[in-house]
Backbone and ligand atoms as CSV (ligand in chain L), in Angstrom:
chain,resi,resn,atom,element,x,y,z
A,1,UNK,N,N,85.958,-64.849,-68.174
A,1,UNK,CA,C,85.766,-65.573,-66.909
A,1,UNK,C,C,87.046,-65.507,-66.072
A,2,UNK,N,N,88.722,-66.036,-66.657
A,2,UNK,CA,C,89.662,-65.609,-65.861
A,2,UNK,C,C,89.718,-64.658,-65.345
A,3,UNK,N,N,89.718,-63.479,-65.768
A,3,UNK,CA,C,89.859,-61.809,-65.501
A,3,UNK,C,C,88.549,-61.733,-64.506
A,4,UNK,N,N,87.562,-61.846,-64.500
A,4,UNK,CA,C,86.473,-61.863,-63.564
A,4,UNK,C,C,87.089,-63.152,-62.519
A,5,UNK,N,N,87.938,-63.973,-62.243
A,5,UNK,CA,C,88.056,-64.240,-60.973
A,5,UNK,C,C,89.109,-63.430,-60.454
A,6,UNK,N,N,90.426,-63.422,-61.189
A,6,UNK,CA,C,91.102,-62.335,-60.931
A,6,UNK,C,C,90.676,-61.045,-60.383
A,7,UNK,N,N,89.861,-60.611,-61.225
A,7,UNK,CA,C,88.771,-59.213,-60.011
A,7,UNK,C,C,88.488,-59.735,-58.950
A,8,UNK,N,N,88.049,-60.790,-58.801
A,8,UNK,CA,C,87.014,-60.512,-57.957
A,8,UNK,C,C,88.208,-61.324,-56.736
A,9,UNK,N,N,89.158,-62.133,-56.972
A,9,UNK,CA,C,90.586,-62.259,-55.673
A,9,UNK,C,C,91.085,-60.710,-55.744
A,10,UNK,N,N,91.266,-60.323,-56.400
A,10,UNK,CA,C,92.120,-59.241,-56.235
A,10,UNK,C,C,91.354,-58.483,-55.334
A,11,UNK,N,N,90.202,-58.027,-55.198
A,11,UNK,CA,C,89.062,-57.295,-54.623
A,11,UNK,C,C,89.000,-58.040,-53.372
A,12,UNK,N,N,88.691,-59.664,-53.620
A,12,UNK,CA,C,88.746,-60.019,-52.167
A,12,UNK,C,C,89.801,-59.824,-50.832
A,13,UNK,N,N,91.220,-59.949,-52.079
A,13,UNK,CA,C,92.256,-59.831,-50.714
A,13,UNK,C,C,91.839,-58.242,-50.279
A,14,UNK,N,N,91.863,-56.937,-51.227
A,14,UNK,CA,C,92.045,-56.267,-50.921
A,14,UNK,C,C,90.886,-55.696,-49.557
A,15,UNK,N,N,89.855,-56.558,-49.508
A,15,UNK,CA,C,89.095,-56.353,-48.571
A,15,UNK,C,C,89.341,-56.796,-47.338
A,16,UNK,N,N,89.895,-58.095,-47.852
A,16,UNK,CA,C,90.410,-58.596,-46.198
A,16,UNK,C,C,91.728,-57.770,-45.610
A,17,UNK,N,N,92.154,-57.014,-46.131
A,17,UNK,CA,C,93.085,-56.523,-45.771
A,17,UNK,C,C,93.124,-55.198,-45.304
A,18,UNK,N,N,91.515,-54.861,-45.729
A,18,UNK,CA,C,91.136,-53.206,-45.231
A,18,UNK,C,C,90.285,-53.302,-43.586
A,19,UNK,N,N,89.609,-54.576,-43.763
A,19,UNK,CA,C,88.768,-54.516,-42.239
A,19,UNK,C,C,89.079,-56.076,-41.489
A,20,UNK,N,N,89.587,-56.628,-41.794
A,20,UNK,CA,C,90.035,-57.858,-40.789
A,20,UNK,C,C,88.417,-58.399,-41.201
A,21,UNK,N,N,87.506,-58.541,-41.392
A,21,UNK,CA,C,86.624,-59.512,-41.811
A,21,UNK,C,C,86.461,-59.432,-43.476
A,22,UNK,N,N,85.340,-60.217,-44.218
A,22,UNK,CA,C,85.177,-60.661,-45.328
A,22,UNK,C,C,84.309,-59.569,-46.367
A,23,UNK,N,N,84.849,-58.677,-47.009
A,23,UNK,CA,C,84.419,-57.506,-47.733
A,23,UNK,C,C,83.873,-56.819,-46.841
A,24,UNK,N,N,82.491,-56.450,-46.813
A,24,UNK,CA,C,81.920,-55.520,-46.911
A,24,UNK,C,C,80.964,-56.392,-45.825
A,25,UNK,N,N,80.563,-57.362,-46.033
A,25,UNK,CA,C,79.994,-58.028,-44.799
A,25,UNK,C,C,80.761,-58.879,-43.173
A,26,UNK,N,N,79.881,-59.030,-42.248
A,26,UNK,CA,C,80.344,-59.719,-41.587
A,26,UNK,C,C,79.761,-60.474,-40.775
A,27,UNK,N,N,80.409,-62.117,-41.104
A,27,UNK,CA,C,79.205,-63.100,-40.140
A,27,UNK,C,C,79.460,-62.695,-38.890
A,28,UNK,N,N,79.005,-62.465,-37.995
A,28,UNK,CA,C,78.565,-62.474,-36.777
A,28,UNK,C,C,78.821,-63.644,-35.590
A,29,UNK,N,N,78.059,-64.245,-36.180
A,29,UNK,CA,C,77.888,-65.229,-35.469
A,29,UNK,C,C,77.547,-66.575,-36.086
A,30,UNK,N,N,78.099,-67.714,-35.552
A,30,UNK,CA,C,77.152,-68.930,-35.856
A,30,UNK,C,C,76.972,-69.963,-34.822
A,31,UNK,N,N,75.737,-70.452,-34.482
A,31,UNK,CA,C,75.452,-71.070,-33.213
A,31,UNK,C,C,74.913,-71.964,-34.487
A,32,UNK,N,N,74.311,-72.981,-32.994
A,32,UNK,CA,C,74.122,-74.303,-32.975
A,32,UNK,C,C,73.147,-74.655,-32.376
A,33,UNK,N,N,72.090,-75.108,-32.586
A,33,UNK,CA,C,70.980,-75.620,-31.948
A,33,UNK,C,C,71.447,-77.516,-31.340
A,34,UNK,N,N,70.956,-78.221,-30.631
A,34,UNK,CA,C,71.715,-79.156,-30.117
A,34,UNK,C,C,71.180,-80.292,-30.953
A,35,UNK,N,N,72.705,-81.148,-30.864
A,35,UNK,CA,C,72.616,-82.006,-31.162
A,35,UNK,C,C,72.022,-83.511,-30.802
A,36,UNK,N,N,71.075,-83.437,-32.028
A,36,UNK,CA,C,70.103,-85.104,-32.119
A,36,UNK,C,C,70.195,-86.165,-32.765
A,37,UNK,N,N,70.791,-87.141,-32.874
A,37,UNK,CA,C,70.939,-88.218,-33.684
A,37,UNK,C,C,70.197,-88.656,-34.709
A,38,UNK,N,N,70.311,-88.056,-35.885
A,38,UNK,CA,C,69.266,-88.845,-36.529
A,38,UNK,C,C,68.251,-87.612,-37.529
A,39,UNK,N,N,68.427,-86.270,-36.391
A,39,UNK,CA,C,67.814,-85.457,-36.849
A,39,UNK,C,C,68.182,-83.653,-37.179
A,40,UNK,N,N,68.049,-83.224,-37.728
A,40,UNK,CA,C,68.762,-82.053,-38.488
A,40,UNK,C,C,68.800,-81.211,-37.485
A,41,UNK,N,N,70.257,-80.171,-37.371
A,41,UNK,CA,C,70.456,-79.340,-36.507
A,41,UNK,C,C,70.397,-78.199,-37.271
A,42,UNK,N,N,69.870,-76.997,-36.214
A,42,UNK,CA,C,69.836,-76.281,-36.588
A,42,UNK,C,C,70.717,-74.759,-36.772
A,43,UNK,N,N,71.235,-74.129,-37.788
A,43,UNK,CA,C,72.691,-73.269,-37.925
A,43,UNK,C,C,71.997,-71.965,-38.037
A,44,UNK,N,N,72.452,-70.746,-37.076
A,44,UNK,CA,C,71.842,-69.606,-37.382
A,44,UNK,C,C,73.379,-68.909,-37.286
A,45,UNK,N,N,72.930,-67.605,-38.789
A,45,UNK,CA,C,74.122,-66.886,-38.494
A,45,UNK,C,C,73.734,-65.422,-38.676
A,46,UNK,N,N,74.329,-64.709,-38.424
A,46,UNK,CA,C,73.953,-63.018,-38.578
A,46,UNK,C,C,74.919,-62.121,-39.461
A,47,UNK,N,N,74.493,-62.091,-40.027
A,47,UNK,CA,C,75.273,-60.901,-41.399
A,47,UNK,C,C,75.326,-59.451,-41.097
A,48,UNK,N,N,76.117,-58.886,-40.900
A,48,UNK,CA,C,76.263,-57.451,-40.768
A,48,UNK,C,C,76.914,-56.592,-41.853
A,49,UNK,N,N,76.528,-55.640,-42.289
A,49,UNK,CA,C,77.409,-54.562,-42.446
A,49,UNK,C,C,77.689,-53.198,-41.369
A,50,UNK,N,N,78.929,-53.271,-40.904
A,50,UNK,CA,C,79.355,-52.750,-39.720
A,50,UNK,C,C,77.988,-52.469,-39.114
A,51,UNK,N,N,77.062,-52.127,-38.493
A,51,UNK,CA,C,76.444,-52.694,-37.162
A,51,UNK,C,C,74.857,-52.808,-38.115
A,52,UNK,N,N,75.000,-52.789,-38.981
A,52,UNK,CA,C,73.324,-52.804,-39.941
A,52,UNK,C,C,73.164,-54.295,-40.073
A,53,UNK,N,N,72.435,-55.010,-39.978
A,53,UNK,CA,C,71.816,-56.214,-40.397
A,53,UNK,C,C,71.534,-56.191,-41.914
A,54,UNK,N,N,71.934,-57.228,-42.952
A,54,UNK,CA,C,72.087,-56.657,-44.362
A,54,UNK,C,C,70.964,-58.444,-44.932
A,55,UNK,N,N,70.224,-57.815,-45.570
A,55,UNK,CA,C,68.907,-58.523,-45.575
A,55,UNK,C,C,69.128,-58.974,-47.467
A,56,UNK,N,N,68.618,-60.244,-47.813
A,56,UNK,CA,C,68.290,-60.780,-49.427
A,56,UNK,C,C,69.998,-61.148,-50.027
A,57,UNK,N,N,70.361,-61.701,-48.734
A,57,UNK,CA,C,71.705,-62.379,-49.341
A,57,UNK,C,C,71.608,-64.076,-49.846
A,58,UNK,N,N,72.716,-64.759,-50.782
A,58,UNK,CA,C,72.305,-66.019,-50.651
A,58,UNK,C,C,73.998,-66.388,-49.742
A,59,UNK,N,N,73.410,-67.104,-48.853
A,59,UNK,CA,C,74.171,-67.774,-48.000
A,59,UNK,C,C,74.646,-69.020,-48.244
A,60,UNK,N,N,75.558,-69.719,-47.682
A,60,UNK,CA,C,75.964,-71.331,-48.012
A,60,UNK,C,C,77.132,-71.624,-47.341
A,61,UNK,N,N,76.971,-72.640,-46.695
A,61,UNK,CA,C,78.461,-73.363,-46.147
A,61,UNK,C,C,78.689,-74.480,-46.232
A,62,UNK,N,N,79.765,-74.959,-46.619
A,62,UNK,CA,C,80.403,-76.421,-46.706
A,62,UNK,C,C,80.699,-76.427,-44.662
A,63,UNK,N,N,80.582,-77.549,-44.169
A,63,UNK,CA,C,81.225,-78.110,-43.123
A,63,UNK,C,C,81.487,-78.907,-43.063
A,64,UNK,N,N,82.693,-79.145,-42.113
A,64,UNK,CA,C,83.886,-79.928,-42.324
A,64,UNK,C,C,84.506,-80.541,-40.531
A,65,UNK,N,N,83.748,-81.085,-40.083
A,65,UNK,CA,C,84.345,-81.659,-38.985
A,65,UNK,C,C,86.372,-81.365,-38.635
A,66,UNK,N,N,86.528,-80.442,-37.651
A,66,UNK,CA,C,87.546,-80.205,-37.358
A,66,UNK,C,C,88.806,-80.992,-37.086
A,67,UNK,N,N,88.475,-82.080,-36.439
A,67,UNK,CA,C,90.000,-83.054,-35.977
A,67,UNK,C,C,88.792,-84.631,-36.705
A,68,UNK,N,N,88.066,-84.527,-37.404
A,68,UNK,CA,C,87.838,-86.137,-37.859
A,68,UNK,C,C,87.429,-85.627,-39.682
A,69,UNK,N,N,87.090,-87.019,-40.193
A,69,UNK,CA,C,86.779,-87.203,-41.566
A,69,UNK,C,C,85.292,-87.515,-42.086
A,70,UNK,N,N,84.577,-86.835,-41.902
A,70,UNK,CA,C,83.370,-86.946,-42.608
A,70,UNK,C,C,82.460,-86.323,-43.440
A,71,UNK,N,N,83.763,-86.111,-44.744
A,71,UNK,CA,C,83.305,-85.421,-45.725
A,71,UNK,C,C,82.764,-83.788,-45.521
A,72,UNK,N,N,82.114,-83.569,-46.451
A,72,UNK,CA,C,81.353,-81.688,-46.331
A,72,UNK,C,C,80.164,-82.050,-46.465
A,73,UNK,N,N,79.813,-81.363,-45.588
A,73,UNK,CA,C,77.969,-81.364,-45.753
A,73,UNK,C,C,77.724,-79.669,-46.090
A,74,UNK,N,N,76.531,-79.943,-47.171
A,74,UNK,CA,C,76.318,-78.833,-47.798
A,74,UNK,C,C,75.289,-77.873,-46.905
A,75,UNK,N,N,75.332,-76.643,-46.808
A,75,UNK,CA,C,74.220,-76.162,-46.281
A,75,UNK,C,C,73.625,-75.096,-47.020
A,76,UNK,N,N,72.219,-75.178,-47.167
A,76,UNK,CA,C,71.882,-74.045,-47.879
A,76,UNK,C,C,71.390,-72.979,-47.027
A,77,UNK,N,N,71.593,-71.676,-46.189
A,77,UNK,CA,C,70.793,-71.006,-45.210
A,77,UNK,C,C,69.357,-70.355,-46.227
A,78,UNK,N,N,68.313,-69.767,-45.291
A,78,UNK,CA,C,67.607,-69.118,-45.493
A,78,UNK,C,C,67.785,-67.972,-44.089
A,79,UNK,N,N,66.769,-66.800,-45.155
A,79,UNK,CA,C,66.731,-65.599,-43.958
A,79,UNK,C,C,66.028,-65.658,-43.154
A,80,UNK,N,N,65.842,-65.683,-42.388
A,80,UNK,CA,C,64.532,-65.665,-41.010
A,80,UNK,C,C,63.718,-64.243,-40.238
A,81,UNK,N,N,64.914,-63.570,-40.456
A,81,UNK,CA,C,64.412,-61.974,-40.378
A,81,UNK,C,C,65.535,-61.372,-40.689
A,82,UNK,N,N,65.754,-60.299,-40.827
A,82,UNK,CA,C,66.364,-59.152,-41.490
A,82,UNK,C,C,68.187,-59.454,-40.836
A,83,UNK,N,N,68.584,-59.786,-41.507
A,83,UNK,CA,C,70.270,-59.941,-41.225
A,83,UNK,C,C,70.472,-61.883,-40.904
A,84,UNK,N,N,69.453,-62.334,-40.394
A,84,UNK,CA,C,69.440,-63.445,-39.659
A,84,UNK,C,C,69.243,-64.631,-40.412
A,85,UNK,N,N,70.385,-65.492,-40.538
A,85,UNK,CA,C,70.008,-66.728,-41.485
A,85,UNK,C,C,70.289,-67.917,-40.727
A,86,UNK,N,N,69.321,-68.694,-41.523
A,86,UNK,CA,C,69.379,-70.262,-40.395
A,86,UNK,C,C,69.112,-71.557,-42.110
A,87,UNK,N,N,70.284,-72.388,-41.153
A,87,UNK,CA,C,70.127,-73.461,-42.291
A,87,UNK,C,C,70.174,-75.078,-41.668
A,88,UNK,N,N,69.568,-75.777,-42.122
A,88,UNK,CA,C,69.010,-76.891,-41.771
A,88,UNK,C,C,70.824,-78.033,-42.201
A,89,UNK,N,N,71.659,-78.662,-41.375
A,89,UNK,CA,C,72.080,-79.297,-41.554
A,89,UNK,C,C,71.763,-81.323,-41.044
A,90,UNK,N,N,72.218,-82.397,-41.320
A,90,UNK,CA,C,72.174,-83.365,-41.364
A,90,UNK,C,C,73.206,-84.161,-40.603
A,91,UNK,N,N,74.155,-83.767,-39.519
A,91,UNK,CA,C,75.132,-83.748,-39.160
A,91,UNK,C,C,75.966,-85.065,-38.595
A,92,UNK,N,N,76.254,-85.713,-38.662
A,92,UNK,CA,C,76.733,-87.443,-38.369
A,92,UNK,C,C,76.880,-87.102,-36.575
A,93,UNK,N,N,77.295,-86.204,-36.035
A,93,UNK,CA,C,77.576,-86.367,-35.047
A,93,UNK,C,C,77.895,-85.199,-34.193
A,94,UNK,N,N,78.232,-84.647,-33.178
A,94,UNK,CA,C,78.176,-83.392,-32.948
A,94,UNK,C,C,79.617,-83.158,-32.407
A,95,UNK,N,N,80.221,-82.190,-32.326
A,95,UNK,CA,C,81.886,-81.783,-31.707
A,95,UNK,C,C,81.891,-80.461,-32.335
A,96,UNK,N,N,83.167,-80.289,-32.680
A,96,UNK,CA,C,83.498,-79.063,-33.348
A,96,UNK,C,C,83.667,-79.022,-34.640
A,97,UNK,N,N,82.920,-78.407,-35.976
A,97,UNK,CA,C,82.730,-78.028,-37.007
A,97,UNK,C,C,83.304,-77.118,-37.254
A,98,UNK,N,N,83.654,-76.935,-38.542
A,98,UNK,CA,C,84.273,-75.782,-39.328
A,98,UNK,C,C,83.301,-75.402,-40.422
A,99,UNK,N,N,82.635,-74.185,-41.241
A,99,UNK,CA,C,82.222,-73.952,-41.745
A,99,UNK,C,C,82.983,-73.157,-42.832
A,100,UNK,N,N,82.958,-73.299,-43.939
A,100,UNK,CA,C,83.242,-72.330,-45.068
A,100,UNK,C,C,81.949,-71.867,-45.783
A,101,UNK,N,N,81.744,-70.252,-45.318
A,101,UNK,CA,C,80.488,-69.714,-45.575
A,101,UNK,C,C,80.780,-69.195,-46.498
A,102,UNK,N,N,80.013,-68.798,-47.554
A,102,UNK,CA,C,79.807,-68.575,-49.127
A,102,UNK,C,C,78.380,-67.380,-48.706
A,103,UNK,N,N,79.275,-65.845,-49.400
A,103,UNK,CA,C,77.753,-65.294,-48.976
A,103,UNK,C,C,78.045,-63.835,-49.978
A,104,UNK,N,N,76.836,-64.343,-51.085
A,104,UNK,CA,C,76.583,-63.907,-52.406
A,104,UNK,C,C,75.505,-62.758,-52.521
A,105,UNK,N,N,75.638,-61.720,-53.234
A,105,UNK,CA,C,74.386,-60.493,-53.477
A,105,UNK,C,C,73.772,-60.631,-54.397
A,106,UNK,N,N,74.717,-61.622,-55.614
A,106,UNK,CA,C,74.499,-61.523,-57.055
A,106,UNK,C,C,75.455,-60.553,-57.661
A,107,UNK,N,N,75.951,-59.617,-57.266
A,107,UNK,CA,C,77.757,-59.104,-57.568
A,107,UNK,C,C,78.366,-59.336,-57.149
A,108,UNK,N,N,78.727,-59.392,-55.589
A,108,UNK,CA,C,79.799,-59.667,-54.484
A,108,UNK,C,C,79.735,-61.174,-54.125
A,109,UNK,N,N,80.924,-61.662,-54.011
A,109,UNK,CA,C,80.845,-63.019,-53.330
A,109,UNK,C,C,81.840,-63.180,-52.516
A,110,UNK,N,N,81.692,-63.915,-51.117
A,110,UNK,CA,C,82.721,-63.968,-50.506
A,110,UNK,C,C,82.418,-65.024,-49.311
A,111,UNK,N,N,83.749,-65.199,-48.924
A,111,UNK,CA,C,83.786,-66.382,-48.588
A,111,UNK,C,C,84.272,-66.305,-46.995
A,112,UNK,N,N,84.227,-67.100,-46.015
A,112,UNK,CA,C,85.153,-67.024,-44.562
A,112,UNK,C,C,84.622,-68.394,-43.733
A,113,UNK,N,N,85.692,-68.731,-43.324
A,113,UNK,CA,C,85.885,-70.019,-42.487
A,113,UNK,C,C,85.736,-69.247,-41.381
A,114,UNK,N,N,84.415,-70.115,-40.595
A,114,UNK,CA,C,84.555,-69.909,-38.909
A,114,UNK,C,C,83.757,-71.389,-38.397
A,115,UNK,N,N,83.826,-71.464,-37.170
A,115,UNK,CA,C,84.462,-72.677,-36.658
A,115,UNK,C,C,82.704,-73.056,-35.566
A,116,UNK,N,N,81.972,-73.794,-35.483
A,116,UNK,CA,C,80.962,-74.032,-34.988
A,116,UNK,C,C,80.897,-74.675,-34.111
A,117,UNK,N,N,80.540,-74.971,-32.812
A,117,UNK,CA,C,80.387,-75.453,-31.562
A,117,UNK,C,C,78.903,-76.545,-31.816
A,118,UNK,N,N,78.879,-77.510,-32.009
A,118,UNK,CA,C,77.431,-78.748,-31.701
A,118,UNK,C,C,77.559,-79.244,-30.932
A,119,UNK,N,N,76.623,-79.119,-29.572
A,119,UNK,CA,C,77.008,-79.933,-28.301
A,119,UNK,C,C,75.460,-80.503,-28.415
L,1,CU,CU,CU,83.353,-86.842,-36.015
């Protein structure tokens, strides 16, 4: 198990260090459907491999409210069509979010903070 995280940092830096994004994939994007009090917003993001839409990933992000404290809310995405994932969050309030996306093949795993807009 050590040596398998060790691979798999060692592999990670070496990826971030070959294309300025996160291995072999790249989120795209993440929007925001608007914010409702009370009721779940909605997170879509787009996965690429350099300009291909890369389809049967498992997705996931912790978010983390940027300048306040209200814990991580978990998100689980699903695919919606081919590259395109959307995940149902619960959100206390809307501003600027940070996401740490988690996005798994079942060999590769990898990870990247990007930053979400809820208005
Ligand atoms: Cu807040």
């Amino acid at each position: 198990m050590r040596m398998f995280l060790l691979f798999m940092t060692i592999a990670g830096l070496f990826t971030l260090t070959a294309c300025g994004s996160v291995g072999n994939w790249k989120v795209d994007v993440l929007t925001s459907s608007p914010f409702h009090e009370g009721k779940p917003t909605t997170l879509t993001m787009q996965i690429k491999a350099g300009n291909t839409p890369v389809s049967g990933l498992q997705v996931q992000a912790d978010l983390e409210m940027k300048n306040m404290d209200h814990g991580t809310i978990d998100v689980s995405f699903h695919e919606k069509e081919k590259g395109t994932y959307t995940g149902e969050a619960l959100l206390p309030m809307n501003g600027d979010w940070v996401g740490l996306i988690t996005v798994n093949d079942g060999k590769n795993k990898q990870e990247k903070e990007i930053d979400v807009k809820v208005e």
